[in-house]
C-alpha positions in Angstrom: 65.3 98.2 121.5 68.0 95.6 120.5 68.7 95.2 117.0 68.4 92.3 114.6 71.4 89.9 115.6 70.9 88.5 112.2 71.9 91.3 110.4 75.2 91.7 108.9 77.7 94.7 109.9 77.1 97.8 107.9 81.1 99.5 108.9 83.6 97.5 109.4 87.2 98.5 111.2 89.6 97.2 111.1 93.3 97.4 113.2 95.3 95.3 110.2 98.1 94.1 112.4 100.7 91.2 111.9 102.7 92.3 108.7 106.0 92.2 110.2 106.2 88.9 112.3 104.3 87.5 108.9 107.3 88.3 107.0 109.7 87.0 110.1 108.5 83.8 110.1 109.3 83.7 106.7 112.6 85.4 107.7 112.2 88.1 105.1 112.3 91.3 105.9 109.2 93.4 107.7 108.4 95.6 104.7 107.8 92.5 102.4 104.6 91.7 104.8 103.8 95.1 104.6 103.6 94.4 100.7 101.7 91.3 101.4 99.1 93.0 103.2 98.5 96.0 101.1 97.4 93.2 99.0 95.2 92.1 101.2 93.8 95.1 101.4 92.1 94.8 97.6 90.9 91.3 98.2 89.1 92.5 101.7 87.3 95.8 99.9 86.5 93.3 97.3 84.7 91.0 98.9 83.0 93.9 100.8 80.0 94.1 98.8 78.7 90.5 98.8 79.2 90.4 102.3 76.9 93.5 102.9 79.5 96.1 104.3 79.1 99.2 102.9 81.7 101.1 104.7 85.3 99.9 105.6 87.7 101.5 107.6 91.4 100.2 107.9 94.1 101.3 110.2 97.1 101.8 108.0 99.5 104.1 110.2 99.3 105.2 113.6 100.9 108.3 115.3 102.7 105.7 116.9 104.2 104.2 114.3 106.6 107.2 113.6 109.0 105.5 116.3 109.8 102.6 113.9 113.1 102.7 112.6 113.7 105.4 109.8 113.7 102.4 107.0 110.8 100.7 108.0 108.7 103.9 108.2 110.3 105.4 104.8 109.0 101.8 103.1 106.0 102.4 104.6 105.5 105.9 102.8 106.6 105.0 99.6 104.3 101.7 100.0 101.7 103.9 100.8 102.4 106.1 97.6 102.8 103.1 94.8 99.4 102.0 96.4 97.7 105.0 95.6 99.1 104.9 92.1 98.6 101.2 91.0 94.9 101.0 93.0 93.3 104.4 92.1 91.5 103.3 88.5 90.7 99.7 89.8 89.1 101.3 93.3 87.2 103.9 90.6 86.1 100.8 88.5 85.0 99.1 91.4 82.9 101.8 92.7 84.7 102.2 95.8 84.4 105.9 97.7 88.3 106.2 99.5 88.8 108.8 101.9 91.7 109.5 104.3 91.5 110.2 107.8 94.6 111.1 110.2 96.5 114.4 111.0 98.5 115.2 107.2 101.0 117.8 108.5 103.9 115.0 109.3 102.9 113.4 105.9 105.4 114.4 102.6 103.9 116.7 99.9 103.8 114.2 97.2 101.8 111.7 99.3 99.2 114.5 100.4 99.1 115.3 96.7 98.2 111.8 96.1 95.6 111.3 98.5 93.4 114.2 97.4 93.8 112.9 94.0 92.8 109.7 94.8 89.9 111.6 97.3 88.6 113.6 94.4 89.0 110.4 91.6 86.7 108.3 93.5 84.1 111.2 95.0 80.9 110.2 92.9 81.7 106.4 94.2 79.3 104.7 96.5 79.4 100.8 96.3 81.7 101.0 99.1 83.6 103.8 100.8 86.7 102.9 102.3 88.6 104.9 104.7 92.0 104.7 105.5 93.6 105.7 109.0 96.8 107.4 107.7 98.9 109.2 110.8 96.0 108.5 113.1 95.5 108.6 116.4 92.3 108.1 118.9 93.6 110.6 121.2 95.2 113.3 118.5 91.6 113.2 116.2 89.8 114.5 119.6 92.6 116.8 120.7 91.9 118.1 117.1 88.4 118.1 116.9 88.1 120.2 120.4 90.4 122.3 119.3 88.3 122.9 116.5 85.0 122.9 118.3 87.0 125.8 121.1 87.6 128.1 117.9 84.2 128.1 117.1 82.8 128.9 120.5 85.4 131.8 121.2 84.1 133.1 117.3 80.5 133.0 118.7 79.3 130.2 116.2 78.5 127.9 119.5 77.6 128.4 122.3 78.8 126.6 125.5 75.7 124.7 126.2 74.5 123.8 123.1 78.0 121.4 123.3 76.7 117.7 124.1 78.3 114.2 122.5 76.1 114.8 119.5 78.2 118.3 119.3 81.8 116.9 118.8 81.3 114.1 116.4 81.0 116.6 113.8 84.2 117.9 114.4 85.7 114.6 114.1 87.7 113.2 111.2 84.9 110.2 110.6 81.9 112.8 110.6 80.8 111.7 107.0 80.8 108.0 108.4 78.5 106.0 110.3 80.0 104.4 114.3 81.6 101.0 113.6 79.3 98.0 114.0 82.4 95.6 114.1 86.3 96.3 115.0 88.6 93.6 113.8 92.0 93.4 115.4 94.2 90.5 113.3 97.5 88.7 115.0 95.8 87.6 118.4 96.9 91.2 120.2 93.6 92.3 122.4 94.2 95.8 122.4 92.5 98.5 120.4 95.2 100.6 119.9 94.1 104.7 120.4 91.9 103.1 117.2 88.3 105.1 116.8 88.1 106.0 120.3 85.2 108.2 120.7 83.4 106.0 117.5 83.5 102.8 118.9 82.1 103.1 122.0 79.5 100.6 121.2 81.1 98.3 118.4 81.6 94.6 118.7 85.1 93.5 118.7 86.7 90.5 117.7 90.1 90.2 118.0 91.5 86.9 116.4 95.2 85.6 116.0 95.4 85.6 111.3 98.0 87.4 110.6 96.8 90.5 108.3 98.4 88.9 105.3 96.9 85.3 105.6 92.9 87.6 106.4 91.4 85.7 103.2 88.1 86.8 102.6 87.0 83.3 103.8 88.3 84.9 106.9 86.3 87.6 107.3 83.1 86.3 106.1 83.5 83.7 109.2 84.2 86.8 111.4 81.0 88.4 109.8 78.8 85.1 110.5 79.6 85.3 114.3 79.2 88.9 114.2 75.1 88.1 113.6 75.0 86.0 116.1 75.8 88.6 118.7 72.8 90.5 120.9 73.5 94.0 120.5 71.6 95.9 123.0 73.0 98.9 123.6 72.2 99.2 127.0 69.1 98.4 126.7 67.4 94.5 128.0 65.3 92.8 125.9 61.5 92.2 127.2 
């Protein structure tokens, strides 16, 4: 049965892209947009709650992104550590749940450290959880989660035909979230980028040329309004 096309988005993704030709166009250099949209980010989980999205996800670093140049990505990491620091009692006062998804072996010790602090701060939170894609990848989360899910079937905790797609989601890195009703992709690319392969097989995308930095939060309530007009149907036809 389709649902209510008049109901609002409960998870929101979102691929936040357009931080570096932001600060081009400026002619500034590529980390101050990278500054200008870890901003952004507040503003968005902000508005979250009034808009009716209870879970927000953000792609903030992809395996990928490891073959930027060594100054861009080492901006990136200590961006990513003074965010932790400066954000983690105003995301606590806000009630906001943050989590970290992504493979944390390439990441440095002090910004590990930081993200289960910030994990274990904000636990009890549940106005809005927000989940950050840190070293993530589509492909690498399910080459980890099967890899997972193989152990347990050669130690006899599963057996081979109880495995069925309701099997390996909880082997994923999202398995404490709900699929994505809506992706967002910002800067006019219309590619999903290895994003939440496996959770997104039935989200809505919207893929719209804002730059991540100028993604007010008049923005994305006009991306959330066109959102409810969409018939979701899920393969199903109404009758």
């Amino acid at each position: 049965m389709a649902k209510d096309s008049k109901v609002g988005p409960n998870h929101v993704a979102i691929i936040m892209d357009g931080n570096g030709r932001w600060a081009q166009m400026r002619k500034r250099p590529r980390l101050l947009g990278h500054h200008a949209g870890a901003r952004r980010v507040r503003e968005i989980v902000e508005a979250c709650p009034d808009q009716g999205v209870k879970y927000l996800t953000v792609f903030a670093f992809s395996t990928e992104n490891w073959k930027r140049t060594q100054s861009e990505v080492a901006g990136l990491m200590k961006l990513f550590r003074r965010y932790i620091q400066r954000e983690a009692r105003n995301l606590l006062a806000n009630g906001v749940r943050v989590r970290f998804i992504g493979d944390r072996v390439r990441l440095d010790d002090k910004l590990v450290r930081l993200m289960d602090e910030l994990e274990l701060l904000t636990s009890q939170n549940d106005r809005v959880h927000l989940t950050v894609a840190l070293n993530y990848g589509g492909r690498d989360e399910v080459a980890r989660a099967t890899r997972r899910l193989a152990y347990d079937v050669a130690a006899g905790k599963l057996a081979p035909k109880d495995v069925d797609d309701e099997t390996l989601p909880k082997y994923l890195d999202t398995y404490f979230l709900p699929d994505p009703d809506l992706v967002i992709r910002t800067s006019g690319e219309a590619r999903i980028s290895n994003f939440l392969l496996w959770q997104s097989a039935y989200a809505e995308y919207e893929f719209i040329d804002t730059l991540w930095p100028d993604f007010t939060p008049d923005v994305f309530a006009s991306v959330l309004t066109g959102f409810k007009a969409r018939d979701r149907r899920f393969g199903a036809v109404k009758v």
